[in-house]
Structure formats: structure tokens, C-alpha cells
C-alpha positions in Angstrom: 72.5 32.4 103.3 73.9 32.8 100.1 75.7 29.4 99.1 77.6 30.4 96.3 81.1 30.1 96.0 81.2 28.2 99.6 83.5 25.5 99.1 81.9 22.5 100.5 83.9 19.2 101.4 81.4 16.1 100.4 82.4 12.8 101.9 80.3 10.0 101.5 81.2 6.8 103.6 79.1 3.0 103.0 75.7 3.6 103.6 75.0 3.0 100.4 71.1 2.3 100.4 71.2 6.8 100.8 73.5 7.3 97.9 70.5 8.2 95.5 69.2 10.8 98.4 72.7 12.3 98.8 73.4 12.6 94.9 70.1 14.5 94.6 71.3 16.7 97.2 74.4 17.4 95.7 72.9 18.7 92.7 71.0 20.7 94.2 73.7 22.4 96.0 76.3 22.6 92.5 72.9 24.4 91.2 73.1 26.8 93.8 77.0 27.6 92.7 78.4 26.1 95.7 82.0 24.7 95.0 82.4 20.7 95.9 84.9 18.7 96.9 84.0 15.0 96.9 85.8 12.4 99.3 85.2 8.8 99.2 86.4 6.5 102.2 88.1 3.4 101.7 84.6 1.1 101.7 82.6 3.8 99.4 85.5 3.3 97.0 85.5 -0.3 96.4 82.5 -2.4 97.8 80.6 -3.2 94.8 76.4 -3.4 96.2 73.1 -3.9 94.9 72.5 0.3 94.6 75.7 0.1 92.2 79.1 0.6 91.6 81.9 1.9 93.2 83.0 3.4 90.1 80.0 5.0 89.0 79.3 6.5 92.0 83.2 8.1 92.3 82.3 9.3 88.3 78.8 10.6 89.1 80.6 12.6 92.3 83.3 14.1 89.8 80.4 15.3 87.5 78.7 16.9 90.0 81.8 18.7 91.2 83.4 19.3 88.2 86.6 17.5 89.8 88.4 14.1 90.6 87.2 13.0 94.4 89.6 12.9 97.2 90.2 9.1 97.7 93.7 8.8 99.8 94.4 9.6 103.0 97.4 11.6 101.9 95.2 13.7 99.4 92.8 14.5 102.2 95.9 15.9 104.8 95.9 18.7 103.0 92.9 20.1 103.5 94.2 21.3 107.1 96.9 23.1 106.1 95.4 25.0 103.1 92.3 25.7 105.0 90.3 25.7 101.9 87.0 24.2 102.9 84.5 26.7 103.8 82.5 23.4 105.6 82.3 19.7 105.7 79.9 17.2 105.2 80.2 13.1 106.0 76.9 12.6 103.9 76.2 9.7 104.9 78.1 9.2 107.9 77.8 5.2 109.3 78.2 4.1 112.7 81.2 2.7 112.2 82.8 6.7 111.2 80.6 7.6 113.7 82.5 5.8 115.9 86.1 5.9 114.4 85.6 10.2 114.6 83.9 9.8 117.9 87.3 8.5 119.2 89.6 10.0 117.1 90.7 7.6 114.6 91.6 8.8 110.9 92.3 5.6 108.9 90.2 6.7 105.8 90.2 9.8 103.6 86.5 11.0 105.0 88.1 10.5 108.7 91.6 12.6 107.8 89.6 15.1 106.0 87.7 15.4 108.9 90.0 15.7 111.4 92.0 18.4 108.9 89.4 20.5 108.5 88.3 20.7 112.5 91.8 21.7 113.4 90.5 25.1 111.5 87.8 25.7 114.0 85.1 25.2 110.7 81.8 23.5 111.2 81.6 19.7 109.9 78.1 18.6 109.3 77.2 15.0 109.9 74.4 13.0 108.0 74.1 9.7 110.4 72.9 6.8 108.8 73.5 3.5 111.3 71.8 0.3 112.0 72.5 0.5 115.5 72.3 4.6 116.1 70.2 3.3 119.0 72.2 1.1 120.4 76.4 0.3 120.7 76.2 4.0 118.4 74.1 6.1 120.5 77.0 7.0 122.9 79.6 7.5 120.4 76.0 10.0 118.6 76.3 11.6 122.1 80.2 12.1 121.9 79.7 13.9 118.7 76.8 16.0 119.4 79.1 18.0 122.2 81.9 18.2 120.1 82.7 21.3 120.0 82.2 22.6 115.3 80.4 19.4 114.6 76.4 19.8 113.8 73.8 17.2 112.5 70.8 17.0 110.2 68.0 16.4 111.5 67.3 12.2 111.9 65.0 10.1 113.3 64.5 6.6 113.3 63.6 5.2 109.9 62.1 1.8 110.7 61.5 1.4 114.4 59.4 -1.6 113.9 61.7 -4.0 111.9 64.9 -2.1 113.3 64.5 0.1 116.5 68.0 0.8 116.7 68.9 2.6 113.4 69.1 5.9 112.4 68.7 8.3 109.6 69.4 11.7 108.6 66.4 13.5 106.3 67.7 14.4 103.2 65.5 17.2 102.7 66.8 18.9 105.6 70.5 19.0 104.4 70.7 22.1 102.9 69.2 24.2 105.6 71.1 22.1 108.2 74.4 23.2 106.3 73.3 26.7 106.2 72.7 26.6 109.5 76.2 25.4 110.5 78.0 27.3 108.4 76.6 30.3 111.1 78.0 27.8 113.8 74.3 26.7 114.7 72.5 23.5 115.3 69.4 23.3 113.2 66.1 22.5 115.2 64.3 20.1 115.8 67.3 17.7 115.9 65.2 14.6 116.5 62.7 14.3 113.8 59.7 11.4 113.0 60.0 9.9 109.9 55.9 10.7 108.9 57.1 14.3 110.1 59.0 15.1 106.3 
């Protein structure tokens, strides 16, 4: 599939420590002419860490996408109405939007866009990255992966010796898993061994 001109919602929520892997990605998708729309939840916009700056990564976003990122909840509404997002992507997603999207809530940006762009039957792709996918997660994992338009990369668990419960997406499987739900299909394999990539 041809990625050019799709406009792609990017929302990146506070799993910060993949910020680096999910810029990369994002370049290579503006290189493909795909059309971006950054969104930044509430944490992602202003919890300063040790992989940088809220700031700088909100600025990096806009020069990727060649605009401003959506960072209210009220700028983020919108994107139900007007339809405009070809597909969605909470790159990274953390347990705790896992959760909050799982059940419904929308108290951030990523989760209002979210919810906006599901009410128009369009695919939202999710890029878990969560401490405890394995654990108090895994059901609200389960929840998601039979929602009806929502489709995963590929994860696996990253570290299962120092921390058998978490969970990450591989990077390098973004782009054909967002091809691949933009057709309304589930890449395969879903569960994926971190030697495996």
C-alpha cells in the first residue's frame, strides 16, 4: 500500500524510554509523503525525563509533520466530526492509556482523539509499551484486542528476566502493521520474541 497522502494521527503518550524508536519511525513515514498529525497527552507534554524534554520532543513532532501537535482535549474533539484522519496511532501506548481506552475514559488529548476518530469506524493502531502488560494490563491488552477497528504491532516481552510483566511493541514492525490496518487487518505474528527482530 501506497502511504502517501494518508493522513495519519500520531499520539505519543509517557513511555518515554521509546521516543527515539518512535521519532525514527515517524520520519520514515513523512519520507514516504504520508500526512501527520502529532498529539501529545497531558504527561508527554510536560514530565521533563532523563530521554529529554517535553519541549523538544513537542518541537521535533512539529518538524516532522510540518505542523503544531494537538495538545488539548478540545483540539483533539474535532477530529470526530471532520473525519479527517485516514488512521490513528497511540505510538507508544502505556498501560495506563491502555487502560483509560480499555474502559472508556478520554481525559487526555491521545484518549479524545482516540475515541473521535473510532466513532468513524477507522482503524486505530496501538504500540503497547507497559511495565505490567503481563500483569494488572494483560486484561485491559485483552479488552482491546477484540475491540472492534483497533489493531496492534507486533510486541513481545522486552526483558522477561528483570521484568516478566512488561511489554513492548517492535518498532520495526510499525509501518507494515499500519499498512496492514489501514486494510482493516491484524498483522501476524501478533506475539513476537524480542531475539526474533
Amino acid at each position: 500500500m501506497d502511504l502517501k497522502g494518508k493522513k495519519i494521527g500520531v499520539a505519543l503518550t509517557g513511555s518515554f524510554c521509546t521516543f527515539e524508536k518512535i521519532f525514527k519511525e515517524m520520519e520514515k513515514l513523512a519520507q514516504l509523503g504520508a500526512d501527520i498529525y502529532p498529539l501529545f497527552s497531558n504527561a508527554s507534554q510536560s514530565i521533563e525525563n532523563r530521554f529529554g524534554k517535553p519541549e523538544e520532543f513537542m518541537e521535533r513532532a512539529a518538524k516532522i509533520a510540518g505542523r503544531e501537535p494537538i495538545c488539548s482535549i478540545e483540539a483533539a474533539e474535532p477530529i470526530g466530526p471532520k473525519g479527517y484522519l485516514d488512521i490513528m496511532a497511540i505510538l507508544p501506548c502505556t498501560g495506563n492509556t491502555a487502560a483509560k481506552l480499555a474502559n472508556g475514559i478520554t481525559d487526555t488529548p491521545v484518549l479524545m482523539g482516540a475515541k473521535a476518530h473510532l466513532r468513524n469506524n477507522k482503524p486505530l493502531l496501538i504500540f503497547i509499551s507497559t511495565n505490567d502488560g503481563l500483569g494488572m494490563n494483560m486484561k485491559n491488552i485483552g479488552l482491546l484486542l477484540n475491540t472492534k477497528n483497533i489493531y496492534f504491532v507486533p510486541f513481545g516481552q522486552d526483558n522477561p528476566e528483570k521484568k516478566p510483566n512488561s511489554l513492548v511493541a517492535h518498532a520495526d514492525r510499525l509501518i507494515p502493521a499500519l499498512m496492514q490496518a489501514l486494510d482493516h487487518k491484524q498483522i501476524q505474528p501478533l506475539l513476537v520474541d524480542y531475539g526474533e527482530t
